[in-house]
C-alpha positions in Angstrom: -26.0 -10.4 127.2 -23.4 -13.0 125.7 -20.3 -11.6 123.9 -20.7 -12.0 120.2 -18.1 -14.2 118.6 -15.5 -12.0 116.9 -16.3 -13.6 113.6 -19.4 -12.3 113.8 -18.4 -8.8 114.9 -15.9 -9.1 111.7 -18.5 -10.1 109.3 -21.2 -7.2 110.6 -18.6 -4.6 110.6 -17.8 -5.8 107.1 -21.0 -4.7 106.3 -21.1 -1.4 108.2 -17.8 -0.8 106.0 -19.6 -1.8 103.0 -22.9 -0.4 103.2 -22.6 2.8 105.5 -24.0 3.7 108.7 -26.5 5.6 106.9 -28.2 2.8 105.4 -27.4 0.0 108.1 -29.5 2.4 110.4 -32.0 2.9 107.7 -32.3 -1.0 106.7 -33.1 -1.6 110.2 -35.6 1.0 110.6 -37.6 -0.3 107.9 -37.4 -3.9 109.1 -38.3 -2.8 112.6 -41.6 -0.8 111.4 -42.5 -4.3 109.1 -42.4 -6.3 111.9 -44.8 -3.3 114.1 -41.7 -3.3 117.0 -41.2 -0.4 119.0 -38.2 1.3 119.6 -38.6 0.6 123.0 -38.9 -3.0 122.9 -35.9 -3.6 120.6 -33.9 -1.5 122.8 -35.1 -3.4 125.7 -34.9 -7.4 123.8 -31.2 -6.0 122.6 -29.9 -4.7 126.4 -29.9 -1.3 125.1 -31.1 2.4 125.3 -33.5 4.1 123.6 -31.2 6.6 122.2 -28.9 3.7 120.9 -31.6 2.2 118.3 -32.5 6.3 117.1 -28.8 7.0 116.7 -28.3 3.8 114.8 -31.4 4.3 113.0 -30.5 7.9 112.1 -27.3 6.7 110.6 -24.9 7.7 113.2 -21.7 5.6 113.3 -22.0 2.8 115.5 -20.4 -0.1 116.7 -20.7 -3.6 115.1 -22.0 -5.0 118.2 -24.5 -2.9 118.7 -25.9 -3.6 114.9 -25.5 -7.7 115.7 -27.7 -7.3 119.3 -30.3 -5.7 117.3 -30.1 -8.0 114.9 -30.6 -10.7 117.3 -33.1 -8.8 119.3 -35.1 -8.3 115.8 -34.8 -12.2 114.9 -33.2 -10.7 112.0 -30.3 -12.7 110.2 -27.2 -9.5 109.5 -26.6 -11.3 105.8 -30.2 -10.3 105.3 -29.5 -6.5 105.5 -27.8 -6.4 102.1 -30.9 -7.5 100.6 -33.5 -5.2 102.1 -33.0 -2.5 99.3 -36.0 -0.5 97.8 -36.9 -1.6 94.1 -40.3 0.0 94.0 -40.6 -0.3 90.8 -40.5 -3.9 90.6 -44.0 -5.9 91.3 -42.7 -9.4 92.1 -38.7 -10.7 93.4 -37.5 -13.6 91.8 -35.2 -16.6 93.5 -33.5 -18.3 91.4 -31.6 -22.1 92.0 -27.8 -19.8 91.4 -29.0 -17.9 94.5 -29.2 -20.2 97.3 -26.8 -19.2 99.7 -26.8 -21.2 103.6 -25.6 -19.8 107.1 -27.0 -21.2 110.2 -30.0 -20.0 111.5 -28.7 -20.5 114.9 -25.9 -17.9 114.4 -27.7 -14.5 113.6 -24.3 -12.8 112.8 -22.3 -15.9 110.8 -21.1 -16.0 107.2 -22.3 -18.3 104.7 -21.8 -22.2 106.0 -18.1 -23.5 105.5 -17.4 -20.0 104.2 -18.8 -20.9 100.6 -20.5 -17.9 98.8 -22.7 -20.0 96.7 -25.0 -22.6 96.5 -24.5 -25.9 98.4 -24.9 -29.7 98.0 -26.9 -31.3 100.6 -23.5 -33.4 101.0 -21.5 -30.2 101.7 -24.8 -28.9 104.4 -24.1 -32.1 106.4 -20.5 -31.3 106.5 -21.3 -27.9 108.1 -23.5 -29.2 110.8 -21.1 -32.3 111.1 -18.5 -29.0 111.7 -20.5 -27.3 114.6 -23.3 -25.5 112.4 -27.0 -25.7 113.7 -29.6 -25.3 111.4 -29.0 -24.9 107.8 -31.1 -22.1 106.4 -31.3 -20.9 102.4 -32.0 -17.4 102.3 -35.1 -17.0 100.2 -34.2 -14.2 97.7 -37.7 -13.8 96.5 -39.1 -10.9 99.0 -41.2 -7.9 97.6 -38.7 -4.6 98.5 -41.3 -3.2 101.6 -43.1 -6.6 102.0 -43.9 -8.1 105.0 -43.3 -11.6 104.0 -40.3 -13.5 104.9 -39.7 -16.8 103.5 -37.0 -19.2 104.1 -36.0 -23.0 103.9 -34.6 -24.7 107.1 -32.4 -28.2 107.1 -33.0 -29.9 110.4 -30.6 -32.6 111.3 -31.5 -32.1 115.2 -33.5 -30.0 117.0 -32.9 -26.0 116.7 -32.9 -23.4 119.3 -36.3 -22.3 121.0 -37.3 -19.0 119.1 -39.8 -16.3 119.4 -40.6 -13.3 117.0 -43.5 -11.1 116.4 -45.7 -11.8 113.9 -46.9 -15.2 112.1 -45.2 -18.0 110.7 -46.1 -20.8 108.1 -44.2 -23.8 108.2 -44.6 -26.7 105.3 -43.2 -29.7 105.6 -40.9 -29.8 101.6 -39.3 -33.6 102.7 -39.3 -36.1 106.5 -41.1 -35.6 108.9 -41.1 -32.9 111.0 -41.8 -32.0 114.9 -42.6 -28.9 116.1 -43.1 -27.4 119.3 -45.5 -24.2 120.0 -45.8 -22.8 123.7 -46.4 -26.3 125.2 -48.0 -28.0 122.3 -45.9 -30.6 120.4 -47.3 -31.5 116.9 -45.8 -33.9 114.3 -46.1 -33.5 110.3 -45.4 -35.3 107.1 -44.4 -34.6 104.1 -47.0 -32.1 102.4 -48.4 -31.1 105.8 -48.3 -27.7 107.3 -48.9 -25.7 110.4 -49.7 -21.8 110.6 -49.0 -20.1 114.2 -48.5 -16.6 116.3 -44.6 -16.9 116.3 -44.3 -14.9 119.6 -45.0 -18.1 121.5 -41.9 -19.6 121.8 -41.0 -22.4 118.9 -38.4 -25.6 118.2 -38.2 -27.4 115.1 -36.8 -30.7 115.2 -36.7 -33.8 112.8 -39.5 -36.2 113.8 -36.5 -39.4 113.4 -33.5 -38.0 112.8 -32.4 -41.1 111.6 -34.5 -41.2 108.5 -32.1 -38.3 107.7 -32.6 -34.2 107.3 -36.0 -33.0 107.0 -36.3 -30.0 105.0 -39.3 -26.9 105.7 -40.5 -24.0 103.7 -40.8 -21.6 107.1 -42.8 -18.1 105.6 -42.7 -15.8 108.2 -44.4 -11.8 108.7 -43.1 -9.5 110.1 -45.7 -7.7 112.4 
């Protein structure tokens, strides 16, 4: 498996500093049950043992790389450990405009895009990708504490990585004109359309013309 870049090895054991072993491990373990993934197969989709994803889920001290490959292994962005905290007594999550906050979806362990911990112009988003960043993604805030649903918005200004998760994923096209591809199927959609798939089978999103400009999705994801 690649070497992480040590930024992102910073930022994650920035967390684990923050936060605690205990509930890094714990974070994950709830995630991992939500998306219905085996300890086995994150071990395996991670390059490591069995007994690696139990001690880290058990809160033993661990290394920041080995939280990042799970991470990545899980399709799971680090930032979005802080915000996987039980409020049980809540019954909705709110997202408000004052909590946008961008990193690229490409870059599962990276900090917020041009290291700005707040919400972005769409001026200041093309800078980032003009710097080296992928795809823009806003990390939805509004996510029931032991939901399933995962909701995000992604900025396409070229085409992104090919992915695959488990679960489902509904993608809604907020502005452009978007293509996607699914296994070997390659569909086009326009503003207001939508497409609902099984996100296992491997998945690009790419502006339709990218010189009309970034096209913007709502991408709802479940985990499991």
């Amino acid at each position: 498996m690649q070497r992480p870049p040590p930024d992102a090895l910073a930022r994650t054991k920035t967390l684990l500093d923050t936060l605690g072993s205990a509930v890094v491990g714990d974070r994950l373990r709830r995630a991992r049950i939500r998306m219905g993934l085996s300890i086995r197969s994150v071990a395996d989709d991670a390059g490591l043992s069995k007994t690696s994803i139990v001690r880290l889920e058990a809160g033993a001290a661990v290394r920041a790389s080995t939280v990042l490959r799970v991470c990545e292994a899980m399709g799971l962005h680090v930032n979005r450990l802080a915000d996987l905290s039980d409020d049980a007594g809540r019954p909705f999550a709110l997202h408000r405009a004052e909590d946008d906050r961008w990193v690229d979806m490409a870059d599962a362990g990276g900090g917020h895009l041009l290291g700005l911990d707040r919400p972005l112009s769409q001026e200041e988003r093309a800078r980032a990708v003009a710097e080296g960043a992928r795809v823009p993604l806003c990390l939805v805030r509004s996510r029931l504490a032991g939901g399933r649903v995962l909701p995000s918005v992604l900025e396409l200004y070229g085409p992104s990585t090919l992915r695959s998760h488990q679960g489902e994923e509904f993608v809604y096209v907020l502005s452009g004109r978007l293509r996607i591809e699914i296994g070997d199927q390659a569909i086009e959609l326009a503003e207001g359309e939508s497409v609902t798939f099984w996100s296992a089978e491997p998945h690009r999103y790419a502006p339709a013309d990218p010189s009309d400009g970034p096209t913007r999705v709502l991408s709802v994801r479940t985990e499991g």
